[in-house]
C-alpha positions as CSV (number, residue, x, y, z in Angstrom):
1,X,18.0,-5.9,26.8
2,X,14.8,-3.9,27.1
3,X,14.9,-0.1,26.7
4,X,15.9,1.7,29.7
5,X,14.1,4.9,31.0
6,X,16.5,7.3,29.1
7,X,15.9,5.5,25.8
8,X,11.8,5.6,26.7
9,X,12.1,9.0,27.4
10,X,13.1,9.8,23.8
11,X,10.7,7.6,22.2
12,X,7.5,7.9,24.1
13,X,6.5,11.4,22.9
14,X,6.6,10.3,19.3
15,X,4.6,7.3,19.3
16,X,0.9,7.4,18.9
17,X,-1.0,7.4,22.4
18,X,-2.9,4.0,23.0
19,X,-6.6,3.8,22.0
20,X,-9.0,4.7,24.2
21,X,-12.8,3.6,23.2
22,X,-15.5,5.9,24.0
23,X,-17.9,3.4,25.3
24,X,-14.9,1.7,27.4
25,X,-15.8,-1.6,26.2
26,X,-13.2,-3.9,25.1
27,X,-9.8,-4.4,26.5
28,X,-7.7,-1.4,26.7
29,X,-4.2,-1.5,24.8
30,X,-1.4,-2.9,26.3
31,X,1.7,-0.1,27.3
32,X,3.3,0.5,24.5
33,X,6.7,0.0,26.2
34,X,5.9,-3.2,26.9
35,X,4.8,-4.3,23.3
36,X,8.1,-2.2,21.6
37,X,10.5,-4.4,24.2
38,X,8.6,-7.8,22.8
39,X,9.0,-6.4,19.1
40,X,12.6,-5.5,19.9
41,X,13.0,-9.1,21.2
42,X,12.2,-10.5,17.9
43,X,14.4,-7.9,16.2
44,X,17.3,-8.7,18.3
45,X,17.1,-12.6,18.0
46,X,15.5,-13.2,14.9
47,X,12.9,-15.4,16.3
48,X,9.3,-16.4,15.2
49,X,7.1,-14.9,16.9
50,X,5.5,-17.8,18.6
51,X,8.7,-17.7,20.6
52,X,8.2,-14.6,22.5
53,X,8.7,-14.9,26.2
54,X,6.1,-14.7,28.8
55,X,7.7,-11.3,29.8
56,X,6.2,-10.0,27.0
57,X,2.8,-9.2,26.0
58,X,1.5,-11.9,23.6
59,X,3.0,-13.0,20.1
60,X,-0.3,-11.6,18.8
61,X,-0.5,-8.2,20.5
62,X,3.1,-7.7,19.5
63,X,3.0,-8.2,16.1
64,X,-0.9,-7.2,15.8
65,X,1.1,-3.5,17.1
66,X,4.4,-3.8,14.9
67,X,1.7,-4.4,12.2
68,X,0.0,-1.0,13.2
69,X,3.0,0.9,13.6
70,X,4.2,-0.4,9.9
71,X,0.6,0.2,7.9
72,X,0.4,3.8,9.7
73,X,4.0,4.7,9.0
74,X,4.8,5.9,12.7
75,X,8.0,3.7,12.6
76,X,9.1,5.7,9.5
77,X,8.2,9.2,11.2
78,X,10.3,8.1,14.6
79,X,13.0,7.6,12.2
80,X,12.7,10.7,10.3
81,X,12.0,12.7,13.9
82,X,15.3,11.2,15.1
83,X,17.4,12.2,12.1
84,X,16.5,15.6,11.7
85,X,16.7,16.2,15.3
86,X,20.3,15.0,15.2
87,X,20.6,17.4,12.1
88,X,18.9,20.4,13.3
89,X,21.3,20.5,16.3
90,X,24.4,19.8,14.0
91,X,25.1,16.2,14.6
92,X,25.3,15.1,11.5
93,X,27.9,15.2,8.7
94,X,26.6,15.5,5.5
95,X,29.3,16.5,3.6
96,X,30.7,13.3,3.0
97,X,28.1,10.3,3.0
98,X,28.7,7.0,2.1
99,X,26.5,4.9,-0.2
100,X,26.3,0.8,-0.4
101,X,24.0,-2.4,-0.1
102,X,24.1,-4.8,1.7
103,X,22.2,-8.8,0.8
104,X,19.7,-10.6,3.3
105,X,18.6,-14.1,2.1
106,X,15.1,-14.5,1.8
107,X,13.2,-17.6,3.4
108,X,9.4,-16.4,2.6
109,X,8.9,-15.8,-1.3
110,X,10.4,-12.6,-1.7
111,X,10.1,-11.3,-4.8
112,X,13.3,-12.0,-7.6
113,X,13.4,-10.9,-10.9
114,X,16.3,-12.6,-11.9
115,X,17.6,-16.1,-11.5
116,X,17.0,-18.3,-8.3
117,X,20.3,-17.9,-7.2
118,X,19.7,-13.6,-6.5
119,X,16.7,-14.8,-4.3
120,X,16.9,-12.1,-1.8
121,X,16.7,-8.4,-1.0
122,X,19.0,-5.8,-0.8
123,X,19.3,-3.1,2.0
124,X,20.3,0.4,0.5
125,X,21.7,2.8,2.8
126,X,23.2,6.2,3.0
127,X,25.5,6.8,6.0
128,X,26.6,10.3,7.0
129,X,30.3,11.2,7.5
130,X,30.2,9.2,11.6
131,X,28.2,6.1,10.2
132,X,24.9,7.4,11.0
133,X,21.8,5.9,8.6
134,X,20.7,8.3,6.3
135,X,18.4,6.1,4.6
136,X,17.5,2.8,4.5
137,X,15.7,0.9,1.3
138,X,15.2,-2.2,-0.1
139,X,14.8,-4.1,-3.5
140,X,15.5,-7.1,-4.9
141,X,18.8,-8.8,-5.2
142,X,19.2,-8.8,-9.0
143,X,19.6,-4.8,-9.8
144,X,22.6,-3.9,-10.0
145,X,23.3,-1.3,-6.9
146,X,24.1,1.8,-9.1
147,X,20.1,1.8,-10.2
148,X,19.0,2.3,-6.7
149,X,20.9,4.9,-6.1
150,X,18.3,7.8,-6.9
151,X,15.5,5.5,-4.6
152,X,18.1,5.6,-2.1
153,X,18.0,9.4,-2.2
154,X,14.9,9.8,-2.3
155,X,14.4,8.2,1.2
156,X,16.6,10.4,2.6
157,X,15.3,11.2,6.2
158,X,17.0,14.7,6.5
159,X,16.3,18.0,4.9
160,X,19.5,18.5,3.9
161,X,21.4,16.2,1.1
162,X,24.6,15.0,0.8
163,X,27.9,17.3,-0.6
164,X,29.9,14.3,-1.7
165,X,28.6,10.3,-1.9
166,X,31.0,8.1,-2.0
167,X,30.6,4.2,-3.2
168,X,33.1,1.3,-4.2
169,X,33.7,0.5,-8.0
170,X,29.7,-0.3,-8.5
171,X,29.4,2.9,-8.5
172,X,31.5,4.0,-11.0
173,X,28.9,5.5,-13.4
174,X,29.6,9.1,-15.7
175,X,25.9,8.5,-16.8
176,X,25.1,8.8,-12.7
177,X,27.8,11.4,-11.9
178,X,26.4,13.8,-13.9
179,X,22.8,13.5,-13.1
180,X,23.4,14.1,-9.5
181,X,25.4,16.9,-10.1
182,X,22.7,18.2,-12.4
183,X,19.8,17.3,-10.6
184,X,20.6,17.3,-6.9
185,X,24.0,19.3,-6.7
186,X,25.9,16.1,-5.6
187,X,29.4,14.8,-6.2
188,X,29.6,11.0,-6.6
189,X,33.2,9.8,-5.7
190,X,33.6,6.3,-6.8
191,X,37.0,4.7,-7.5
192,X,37.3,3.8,-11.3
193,X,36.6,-0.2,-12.5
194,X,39.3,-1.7,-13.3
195,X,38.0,-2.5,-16.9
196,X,37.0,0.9,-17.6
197,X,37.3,2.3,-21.2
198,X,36.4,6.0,-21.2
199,X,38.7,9.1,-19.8
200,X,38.9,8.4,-15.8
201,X,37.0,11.3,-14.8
202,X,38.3,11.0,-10.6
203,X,41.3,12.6,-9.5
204,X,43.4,11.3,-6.3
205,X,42.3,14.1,-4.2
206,X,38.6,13.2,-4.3
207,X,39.3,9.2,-3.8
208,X,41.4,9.9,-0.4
209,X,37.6,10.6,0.7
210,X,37.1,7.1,-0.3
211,X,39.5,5.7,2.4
212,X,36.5,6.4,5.1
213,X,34.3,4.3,3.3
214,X,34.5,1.9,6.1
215,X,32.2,4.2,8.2
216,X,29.3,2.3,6.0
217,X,30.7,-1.3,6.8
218,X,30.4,-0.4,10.4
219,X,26.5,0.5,9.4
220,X,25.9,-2.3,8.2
221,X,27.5,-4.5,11.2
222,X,25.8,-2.7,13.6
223,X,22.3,-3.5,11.5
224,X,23.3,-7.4,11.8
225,X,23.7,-7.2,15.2
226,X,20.0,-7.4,15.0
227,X,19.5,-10.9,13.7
228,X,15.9,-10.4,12.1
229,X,17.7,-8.6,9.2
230,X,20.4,-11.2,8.4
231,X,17.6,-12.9,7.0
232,X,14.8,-11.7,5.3
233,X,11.3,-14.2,7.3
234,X,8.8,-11.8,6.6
235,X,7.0,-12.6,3.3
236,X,6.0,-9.0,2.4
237,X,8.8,-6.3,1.7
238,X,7.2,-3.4,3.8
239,X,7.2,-5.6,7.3
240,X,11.1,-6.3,5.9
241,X,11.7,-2.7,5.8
242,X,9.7,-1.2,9.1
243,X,12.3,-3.9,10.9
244,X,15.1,-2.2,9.3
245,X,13.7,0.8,10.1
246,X,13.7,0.1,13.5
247,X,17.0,-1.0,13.7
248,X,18.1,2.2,12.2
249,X,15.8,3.6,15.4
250,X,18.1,1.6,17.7
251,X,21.1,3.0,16.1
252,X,20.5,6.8,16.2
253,X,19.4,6.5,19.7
254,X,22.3,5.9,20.7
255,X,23.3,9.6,19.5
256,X,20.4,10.7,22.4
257,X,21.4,8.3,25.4
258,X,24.7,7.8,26.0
């Protein structure tokens, strides 16, 4: 389904006007609905390229644009624009986020720095207290998930941070607890491993927070919904990410069209 005229009307005004040469030579740049509806084609089905319908404007215009759009980082600012327009009118619940990863296989020589078998990168997120995407990252497979967790912070699209994150047992770090409180005034609520040896430092009051931790299972579902990020095709991480990126696009504008 290609974007309707509500869902154009939010995007247009943040994307970059179409190039104009001074001299008029050359072909002038195809609408840039058009070319977002064939990118959102491939983001949607997970096809090559090559496989773009006629519809569309060609494989190579598409991609020559999502290319743009990546290098220039105007995917990451409509993301950014989005979120903090849903904060600044109070959409948003940031006092209790929810923090987890999710694993895409890799097809295309994505980088691994562990054994053959972790082939494959990670999407970090940060959901806000409705599911919303906070922030999106990526790394590797191998690393465990509570070394990310500062990156994941640090790609936070709002102004504000979170009160309480909240994470499954992976999580379940004194070392991390404290330097978020220290550092950046957060609570980490993570139920205690099952192994642990030192004092258990969460009480039962914090942890019924934990029960809504499905809010970021729903996240990630609706990102699968977009088949390009089931599986990781692209060979280089940052045209991995700007399609997670826009997927997290689709999502929040959803909050401004209903």
């Amino acid at each position: 389904m290609d974007l309707t005229d509500a869902q154009w009307a939010v995007l247009h005004p943040l994307l970059p006007r179409p190039r104009i040469r001074r001299d008029r030579r050359g072909r002038p740049w195809r609408d840039p609905r058009d070319v977002l509806n064939g990118i959102l084609w491939i983001l949607r089905t997970g096809a090559p390229w090559a496989d773009l319908p006629a519809r569309y404007p060609s494989p190579k215009t598409c991609h020559r644009r999502f290319q743009h759009w990546r290098a220039d980082g105007t995917l990451e600012a409509v993301l950014r624009a989005l979120a903090q327009d849903l904060e600044e009118r109070g959409q948003l619940d940031l006092s209790d986020c929810f923090i987890d990863a999710t694993y895409a296989g890799a097809k295309k020589g994505a980088p691994v720095s562990g054994p053959p078998a972790a082939a494959g990168t990670k999407i970090m997120a940060v959901a806000d207290g409705a599911g919303l995407p906070l922030s999106v990252s990526i790394a590797s497979a191998s690393p465990n998930e509570v070394t990310l967790v500062d990156a994941a912070l640090d790609a936070l699209l709002t102004e504000g941070t979170p009160a309480h994150l909240i994470g499954d047992k992976a999580y379940d770090s004194d070392a991390l607890g404290a330097r978020l409180r220290q550092e950046r005034r957060i609570e980490m609520i993570a139920p205690h491993r099952r192994r642990r040896r030192r004092p258990r430092t969460q009480d039962g009051r914090a942890l019924r927070r934990y029960r809504r931790r499905w809010k970021i299972e729903r996240l990630f579902a609706w990102l699968h919904n977009f088949r390009r990020l089931v599986t990781r095709y692209e060979r280089h991480a940052a045209n991995f990410l700007a399609f997670v990126q826009l997927g997290c696009i689709m999502i929040l504008l959803r909050s401004f069209v209903r």
